[in-house]
C-alpha positions as CSV (number, residue, x, y, z in Angstrom):
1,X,14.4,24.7,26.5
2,X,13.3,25.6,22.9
3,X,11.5,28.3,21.5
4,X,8.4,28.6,23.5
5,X,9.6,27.6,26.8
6,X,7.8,29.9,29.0
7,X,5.0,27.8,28.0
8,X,5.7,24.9,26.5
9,X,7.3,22.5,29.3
10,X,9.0,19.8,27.2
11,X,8.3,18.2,23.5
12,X,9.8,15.7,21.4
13,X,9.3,14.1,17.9
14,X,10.9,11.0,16.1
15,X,13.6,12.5,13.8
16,X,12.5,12.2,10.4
17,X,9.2,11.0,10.8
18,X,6.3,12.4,8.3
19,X,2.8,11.2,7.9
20,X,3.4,12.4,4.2
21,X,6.4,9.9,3.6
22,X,6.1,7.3,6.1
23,X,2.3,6.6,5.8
24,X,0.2,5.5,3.4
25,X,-1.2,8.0,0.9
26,X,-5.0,6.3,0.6
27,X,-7.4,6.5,3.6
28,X,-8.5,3.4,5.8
29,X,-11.7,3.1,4.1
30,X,-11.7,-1.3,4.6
31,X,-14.1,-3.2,6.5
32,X,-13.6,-6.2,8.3
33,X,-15.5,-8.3,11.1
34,X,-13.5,-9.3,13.7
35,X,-15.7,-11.6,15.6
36,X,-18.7,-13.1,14.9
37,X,-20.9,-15.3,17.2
38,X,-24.5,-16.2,15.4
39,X,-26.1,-13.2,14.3
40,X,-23.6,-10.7,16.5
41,X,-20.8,-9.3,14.2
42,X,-18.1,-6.8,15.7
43,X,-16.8,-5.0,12.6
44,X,-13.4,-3.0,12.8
45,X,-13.8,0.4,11.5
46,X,-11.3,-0.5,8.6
47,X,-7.7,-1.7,9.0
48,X,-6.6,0.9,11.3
49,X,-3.8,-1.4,13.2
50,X,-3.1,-3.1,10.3
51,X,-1.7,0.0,8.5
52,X,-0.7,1.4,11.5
53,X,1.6,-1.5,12.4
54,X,2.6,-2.2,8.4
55,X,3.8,1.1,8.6
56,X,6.1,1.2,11.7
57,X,7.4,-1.9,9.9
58,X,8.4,-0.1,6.9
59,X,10.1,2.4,9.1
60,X,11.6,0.1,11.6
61,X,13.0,-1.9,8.2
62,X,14.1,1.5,7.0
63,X,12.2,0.4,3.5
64,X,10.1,2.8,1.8
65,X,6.0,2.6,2.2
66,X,4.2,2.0,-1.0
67,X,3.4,5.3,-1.5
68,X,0.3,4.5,-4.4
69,X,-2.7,7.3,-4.6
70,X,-6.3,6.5,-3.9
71,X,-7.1,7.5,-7.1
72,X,-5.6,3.8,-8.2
73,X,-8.4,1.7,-6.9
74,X,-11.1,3.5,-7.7
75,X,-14.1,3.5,-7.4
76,X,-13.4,1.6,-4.0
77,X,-9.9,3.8,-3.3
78,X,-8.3,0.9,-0.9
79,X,-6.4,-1.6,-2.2
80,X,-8.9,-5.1,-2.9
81,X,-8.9,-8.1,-1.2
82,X,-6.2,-10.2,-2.8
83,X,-3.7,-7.6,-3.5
84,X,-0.7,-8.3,-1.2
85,X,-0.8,-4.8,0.2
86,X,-4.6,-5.5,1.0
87,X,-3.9,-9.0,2.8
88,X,-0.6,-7.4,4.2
89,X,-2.5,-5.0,5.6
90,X,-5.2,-7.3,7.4
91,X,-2.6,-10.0,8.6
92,X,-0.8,-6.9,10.9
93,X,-4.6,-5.9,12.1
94,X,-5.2,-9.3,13.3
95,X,-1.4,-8.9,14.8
96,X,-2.0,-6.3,16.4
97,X,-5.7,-7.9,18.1
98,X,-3.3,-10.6,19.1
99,X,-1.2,-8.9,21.5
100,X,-1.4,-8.7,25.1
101,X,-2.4,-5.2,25.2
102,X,-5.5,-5.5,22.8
103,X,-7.3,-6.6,25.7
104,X,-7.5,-3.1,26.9
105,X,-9.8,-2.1,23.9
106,X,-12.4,-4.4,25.7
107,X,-11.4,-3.4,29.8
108,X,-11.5,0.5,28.7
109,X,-14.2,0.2,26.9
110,X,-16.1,-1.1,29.9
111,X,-14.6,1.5,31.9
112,X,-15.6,4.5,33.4
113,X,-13.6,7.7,32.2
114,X,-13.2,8.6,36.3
115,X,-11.9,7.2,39.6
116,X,-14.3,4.7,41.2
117,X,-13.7,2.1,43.9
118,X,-12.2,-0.5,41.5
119,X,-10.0,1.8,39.2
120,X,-9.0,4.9,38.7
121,X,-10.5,5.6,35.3
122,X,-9.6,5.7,31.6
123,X,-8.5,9.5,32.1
124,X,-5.8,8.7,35.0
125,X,-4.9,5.8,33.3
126,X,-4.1,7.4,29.6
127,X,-2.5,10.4,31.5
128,X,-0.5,8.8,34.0
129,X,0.2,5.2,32.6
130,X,0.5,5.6,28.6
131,X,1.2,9.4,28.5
132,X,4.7,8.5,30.1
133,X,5.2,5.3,27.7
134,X,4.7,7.5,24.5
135,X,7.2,10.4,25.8
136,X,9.9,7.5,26.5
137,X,9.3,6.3,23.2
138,X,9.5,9.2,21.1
139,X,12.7,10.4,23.5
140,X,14.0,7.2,22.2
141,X,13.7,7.7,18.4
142,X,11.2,5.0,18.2
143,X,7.1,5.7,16.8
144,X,4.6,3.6,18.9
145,X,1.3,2.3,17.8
146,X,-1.5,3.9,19.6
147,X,-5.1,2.8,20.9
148,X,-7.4,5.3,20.8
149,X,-10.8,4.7,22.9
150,X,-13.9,6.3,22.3
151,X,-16.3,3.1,22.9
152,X,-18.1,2.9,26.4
153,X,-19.8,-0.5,25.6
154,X,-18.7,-4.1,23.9
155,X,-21.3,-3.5,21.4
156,X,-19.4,-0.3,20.1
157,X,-15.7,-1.6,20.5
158,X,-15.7,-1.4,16.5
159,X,-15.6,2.2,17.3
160,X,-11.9,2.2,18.6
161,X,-9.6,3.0,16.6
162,X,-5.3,2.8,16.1
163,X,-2.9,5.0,15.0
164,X,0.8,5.7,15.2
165,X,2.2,7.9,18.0
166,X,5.7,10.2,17.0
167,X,5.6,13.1,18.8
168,X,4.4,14.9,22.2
169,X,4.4,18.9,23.1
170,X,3.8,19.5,27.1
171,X,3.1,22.6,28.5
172,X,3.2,24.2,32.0
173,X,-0.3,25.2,31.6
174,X,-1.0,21.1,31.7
175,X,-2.0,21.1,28.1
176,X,-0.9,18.1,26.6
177,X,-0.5,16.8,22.7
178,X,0.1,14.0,21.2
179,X,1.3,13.7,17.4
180,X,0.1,10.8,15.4
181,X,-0.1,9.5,11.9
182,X,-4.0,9.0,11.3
183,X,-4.4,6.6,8.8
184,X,-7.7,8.1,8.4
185,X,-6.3,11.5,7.3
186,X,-3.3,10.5,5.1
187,X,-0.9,12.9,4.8
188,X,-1.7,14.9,7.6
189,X,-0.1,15.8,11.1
190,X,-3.0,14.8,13.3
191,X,-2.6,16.2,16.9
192,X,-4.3,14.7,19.9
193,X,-4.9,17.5,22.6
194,X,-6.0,17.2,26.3
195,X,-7.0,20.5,28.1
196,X,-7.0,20.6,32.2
197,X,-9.9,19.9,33.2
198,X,-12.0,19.0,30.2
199,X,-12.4,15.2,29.3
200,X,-10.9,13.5,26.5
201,X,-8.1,13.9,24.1
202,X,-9.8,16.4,20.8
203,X,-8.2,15.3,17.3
204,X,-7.6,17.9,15.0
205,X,-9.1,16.2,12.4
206,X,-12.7,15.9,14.4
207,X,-13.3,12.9,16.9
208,X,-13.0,13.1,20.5
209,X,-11.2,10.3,22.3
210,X,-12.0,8.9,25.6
211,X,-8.0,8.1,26.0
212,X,-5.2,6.1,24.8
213,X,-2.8,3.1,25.5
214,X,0.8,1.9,24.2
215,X,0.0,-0.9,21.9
216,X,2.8,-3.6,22.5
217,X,4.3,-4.4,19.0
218,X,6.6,-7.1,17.6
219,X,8.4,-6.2,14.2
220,X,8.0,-8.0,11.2
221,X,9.8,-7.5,8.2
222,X,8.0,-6.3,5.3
223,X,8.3,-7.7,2.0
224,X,11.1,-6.5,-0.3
225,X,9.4,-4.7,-3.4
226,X,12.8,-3.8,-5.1
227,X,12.9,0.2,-5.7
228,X,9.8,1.4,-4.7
229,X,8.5,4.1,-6.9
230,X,7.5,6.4,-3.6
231,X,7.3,9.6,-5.0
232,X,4.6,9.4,-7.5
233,X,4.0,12.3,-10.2
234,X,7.4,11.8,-11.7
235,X,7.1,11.7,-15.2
236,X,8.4,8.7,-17.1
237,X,10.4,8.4,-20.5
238,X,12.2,6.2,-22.9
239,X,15.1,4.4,-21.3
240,X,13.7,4.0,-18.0
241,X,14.0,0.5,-16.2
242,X,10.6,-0.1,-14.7
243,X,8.8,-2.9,-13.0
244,X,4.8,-3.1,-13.8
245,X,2.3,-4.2,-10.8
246,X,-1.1,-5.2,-11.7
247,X,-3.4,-2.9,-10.0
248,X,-6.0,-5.3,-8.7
249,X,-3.9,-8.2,-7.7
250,X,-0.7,-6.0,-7.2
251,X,1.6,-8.9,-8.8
252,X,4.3,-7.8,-11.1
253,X,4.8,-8.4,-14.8
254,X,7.1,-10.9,-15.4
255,X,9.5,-12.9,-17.5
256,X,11.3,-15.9,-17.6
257,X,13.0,-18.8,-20.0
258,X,10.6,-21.3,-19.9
259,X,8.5,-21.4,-23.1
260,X,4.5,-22.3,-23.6
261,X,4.2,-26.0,-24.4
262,X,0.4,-26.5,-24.6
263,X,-0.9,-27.4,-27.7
264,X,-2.2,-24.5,-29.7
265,X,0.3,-22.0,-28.1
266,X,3.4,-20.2,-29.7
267,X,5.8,-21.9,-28.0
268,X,7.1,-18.4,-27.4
269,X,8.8,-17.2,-23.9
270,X,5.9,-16.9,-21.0
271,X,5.1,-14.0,-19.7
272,X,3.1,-14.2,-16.2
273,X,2.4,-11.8,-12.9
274,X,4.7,-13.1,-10.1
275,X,3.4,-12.3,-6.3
276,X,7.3,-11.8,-5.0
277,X,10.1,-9.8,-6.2
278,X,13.1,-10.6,-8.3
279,X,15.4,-9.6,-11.3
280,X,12.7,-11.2,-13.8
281,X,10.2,-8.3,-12.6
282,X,12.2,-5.5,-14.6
283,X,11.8,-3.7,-18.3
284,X,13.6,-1.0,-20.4
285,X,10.3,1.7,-21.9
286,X,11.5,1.7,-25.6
287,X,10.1,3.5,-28.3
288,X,8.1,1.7,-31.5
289,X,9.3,-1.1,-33.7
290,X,12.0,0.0,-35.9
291,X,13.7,2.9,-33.1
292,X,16.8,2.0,-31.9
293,X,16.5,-0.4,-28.8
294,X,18.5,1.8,-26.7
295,X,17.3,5.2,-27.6
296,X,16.1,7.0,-24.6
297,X,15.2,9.8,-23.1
298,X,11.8,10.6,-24.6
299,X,9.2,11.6,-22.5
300,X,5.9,9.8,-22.6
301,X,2.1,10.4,-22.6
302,X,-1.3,9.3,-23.5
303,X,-1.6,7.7,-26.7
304,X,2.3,7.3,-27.1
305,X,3.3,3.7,-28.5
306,X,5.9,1.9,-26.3
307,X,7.9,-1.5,-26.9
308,X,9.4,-3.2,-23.0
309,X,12.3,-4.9,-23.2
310,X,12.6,-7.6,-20.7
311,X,16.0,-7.1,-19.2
312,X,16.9,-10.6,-18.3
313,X,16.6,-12.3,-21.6
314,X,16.3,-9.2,-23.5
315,X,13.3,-9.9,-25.4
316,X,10.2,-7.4,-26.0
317,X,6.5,-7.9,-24.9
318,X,4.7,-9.2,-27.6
319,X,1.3,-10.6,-28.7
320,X,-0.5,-11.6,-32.0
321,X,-4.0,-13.1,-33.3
322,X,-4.5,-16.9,-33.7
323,X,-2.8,-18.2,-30.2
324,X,-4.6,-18.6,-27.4
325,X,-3.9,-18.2,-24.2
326,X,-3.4,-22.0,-22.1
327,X,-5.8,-21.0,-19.3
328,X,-8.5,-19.0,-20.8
329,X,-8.5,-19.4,-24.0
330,X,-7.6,-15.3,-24.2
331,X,-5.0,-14.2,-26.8
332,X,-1.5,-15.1,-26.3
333,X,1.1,-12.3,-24.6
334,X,4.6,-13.9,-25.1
335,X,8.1,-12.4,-24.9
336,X,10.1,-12.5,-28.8
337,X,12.6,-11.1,-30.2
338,X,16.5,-11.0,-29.7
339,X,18.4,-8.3,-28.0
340,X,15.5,-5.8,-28.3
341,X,14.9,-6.5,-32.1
342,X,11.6,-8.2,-32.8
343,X,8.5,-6.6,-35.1
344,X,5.6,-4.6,-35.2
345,X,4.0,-7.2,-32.9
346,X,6.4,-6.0,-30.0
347,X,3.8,-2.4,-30.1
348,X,1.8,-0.9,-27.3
349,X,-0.2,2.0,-26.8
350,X,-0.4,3.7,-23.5
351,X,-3.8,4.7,-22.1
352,X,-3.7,6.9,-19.3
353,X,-6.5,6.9,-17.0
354,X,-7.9,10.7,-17.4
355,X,-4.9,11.4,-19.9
356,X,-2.4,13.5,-19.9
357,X,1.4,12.3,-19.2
358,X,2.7,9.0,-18.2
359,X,3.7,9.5,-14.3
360,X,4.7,7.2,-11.8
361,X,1.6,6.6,-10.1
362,X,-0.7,6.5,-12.7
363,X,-3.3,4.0,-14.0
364,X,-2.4,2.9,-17.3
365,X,-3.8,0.5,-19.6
366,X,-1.3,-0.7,-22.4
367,X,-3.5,-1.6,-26.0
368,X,-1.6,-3.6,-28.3
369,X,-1.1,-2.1,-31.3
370,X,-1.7,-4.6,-34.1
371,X,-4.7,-6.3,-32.8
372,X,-6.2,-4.3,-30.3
373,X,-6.1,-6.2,-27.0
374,X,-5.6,-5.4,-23.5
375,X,-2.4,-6.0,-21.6
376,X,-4.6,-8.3,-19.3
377,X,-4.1,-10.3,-15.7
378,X,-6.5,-12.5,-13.4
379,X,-5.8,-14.7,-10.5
380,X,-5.6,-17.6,-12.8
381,X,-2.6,-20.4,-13.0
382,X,-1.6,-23.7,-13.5
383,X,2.0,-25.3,-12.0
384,X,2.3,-27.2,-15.7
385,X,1.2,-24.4,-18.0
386,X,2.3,-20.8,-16.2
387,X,4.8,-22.2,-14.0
388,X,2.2,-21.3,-11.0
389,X,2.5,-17.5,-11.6
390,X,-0.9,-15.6,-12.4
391,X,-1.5,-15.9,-16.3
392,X,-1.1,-12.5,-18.9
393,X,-2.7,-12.2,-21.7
394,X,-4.3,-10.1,-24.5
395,X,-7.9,-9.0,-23.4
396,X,-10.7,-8.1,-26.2
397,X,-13.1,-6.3,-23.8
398,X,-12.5,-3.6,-21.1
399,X,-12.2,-4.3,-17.8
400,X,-10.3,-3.3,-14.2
401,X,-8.1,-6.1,-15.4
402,X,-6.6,-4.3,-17.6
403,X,-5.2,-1.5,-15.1
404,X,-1.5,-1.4,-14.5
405,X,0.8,0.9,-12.4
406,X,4.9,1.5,-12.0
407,X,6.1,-0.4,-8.8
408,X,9.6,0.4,-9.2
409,X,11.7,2.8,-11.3
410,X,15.3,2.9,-11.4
């Protein structure tokens, strides 16, 4: 026994797991409709399962969550439709409405909570049936994705909810609790309590559940992002190797050999957003035109003028007037220069959302320097003219476009 034991029969908790480290740090605020038949609509009270399941993923892959803030996608504080997370995200809900034991959300929810002549009850069965599935589970090391009933009619199934189950506390007095990562309460340690004799499973963070079963859950492996930048806040400088990830359509600034052919362009080295991961994704933060290419260690802020180096080929982000961009007609964002040496082209100013210092995390927008555009990205391409990849390029106005974030440090 542990500390407690004259009332606490028997607990148990995944080693490791934290709801501040292995979830995600924004709250389930999406909306989708799961089934529509002429004018009915059953909507999903956000992505529950689908961050529930990405996230066991992430742990069962022993990779790193995407630990981004809220505070990135605002006003809307969830990552849009069309960002990988965002359609990572759905593609596990709809998983996880695919398996076998989804069909309980609709059976339970039909059900009564008590014993009658055809069943013994959604009480009886959560206590008896899943209670013992979680507590086998958890004794094994292993977090299990949870669905949580509150609906008592089809027409309110929307109303269920999932979640991810790591840790149980039983004690003599029958009480019985349940840990889970909410994804509605990032960051939290949500417990899910059941008294003798009173119905329903009380969350600490407000609802009251009818009960709960063991979703059944395949692995997938989630997409390799490199070094994720998880712990956010940490303040960035001169000399650090970063990757950038376009905030709205989370691909990653990138570089590569082939040059602009169209007519009217520079002929200059493309620079694009790329939706996977590789070696072409990554930049050295250097200080202005005419500081030496390797001089580091400078920490940076609002306001504070950057050159990146692409590491690959070694040459600097760059833009000028009087090319424009093959898709939109935009200006021109190329990569020039040799070994880190190029010209006062190669100069950007940071623009932190709200100020303040450059952190891992934040939302920055990067001004060029000698003409005043917008380090800019849309979901626009062409196989002959961006080599597929989402087109970059200098933006005159202000938009979300223009938002940027660190991916990976290293």
């Amino acid at each position: 026994m542990t500390i407690g034991e004259t009332t606490r029969a028997r607990s148990g908790r995944v080693p490791g797991f934290d709801p501040s480290v292995h979830g995600f740090a924004f709250a389930n605020r999406f909306v989708d409709v799961f089934l529509s038949v002429g004018a009915f609509e059953v909507t999903t009270a956000g992505r529950c399962g689908g961050m529930a399941y990405l996230a066991l993923d992430h742990w069962t892959a022993g990779r790193p969550v995407p630990r981004w803030p809220a505070s990135l996608w605002a006003p809307g504080r969830v990552p849009p439709d069309g960002h990988w997370l965002a359609d990572d995200i759905r593609s596990r809900l709809f998983d996880s409405f695919r398996t076998a034991t989804a069909a309980k959300f609709v059976t339970w929810s039909q059900s009564s909570d008590h014993a009658t002549w055809i069943s013994k009850g959604v009480t009886r069965w959560t206590l008896e049936d899943e209670l013992p599935k979680v507590v086998a589970a958890v004794d094994a090391g292993r977090p299990v994705p949870l669905g949580l009933v509150v609906a008592r009619s089809i027409g309110d199934i929307g109303e269920n909810h999932q979640v991810l189950a790591y840790g149980y506390e039983k004690e003599t007095s029958g009480r019985v609790t349940v840990l889970v990562y909410d994804n509605n309460s990032p960051d939290q340690e949500v417990r899910l309590t059941s008294e003798p004799g009173q119905p329903g499973w009380a969350a600490s963070n407000g609802p009251r559940w009818r009960g709960f079963f063991v979703q059944a859950y395949s692995a997938k492996r989630p997409r390799a992002l490199g070094s994720v930048a998880v712990e956010v806040g940490v303040r960035l400088r001169t000399g650090a190797t970063l990757t950038l990830s376009h905030v709205w359509t989370g691909r990653s600034l990138h570089s590569h050999p082939a040059v602009y052919t169209h007519p009217g362009t520079s002929g200059q080295q493309q620079v694009t957003t790329f939706g996977g991961s590789d070696d072409n994704d990554w930049w050295i933060v250097a200080g202005p035109d005419g500081t030496p290419p390797n001089d580091g260690g400078h920490t940076l802020a609002d306001g504070d003028v950057v050159r990146l180096r692409h590491v690959a080929t070694g040459r600097n982000l760059h833009s000028h007037a009087g090319f424009p961009s093959p898709l939109t007609g935009q200006q021109e964002v190329t990569a020039f220069g040799t070994a880190g040496v190029g010209d006062a082209n190669d100069d950007w100013r940071v623009q932190v959302d709200g100020g303040g210092p450059w952190l891992t995390g934040s939302r920055v927008r990067l001004v060029h320097v000698a003409t005043s555009v917008a380090l800019h990205s849309h979901h626009r391409s062409d196989p002959r003219l961006t080599s597929g990849q989402d087109e970059v390029t200098g933006f005159e106005g202000r938009d979300e476009n223009d938002w940027w974030t660190t991916l990976g440090v290293r």
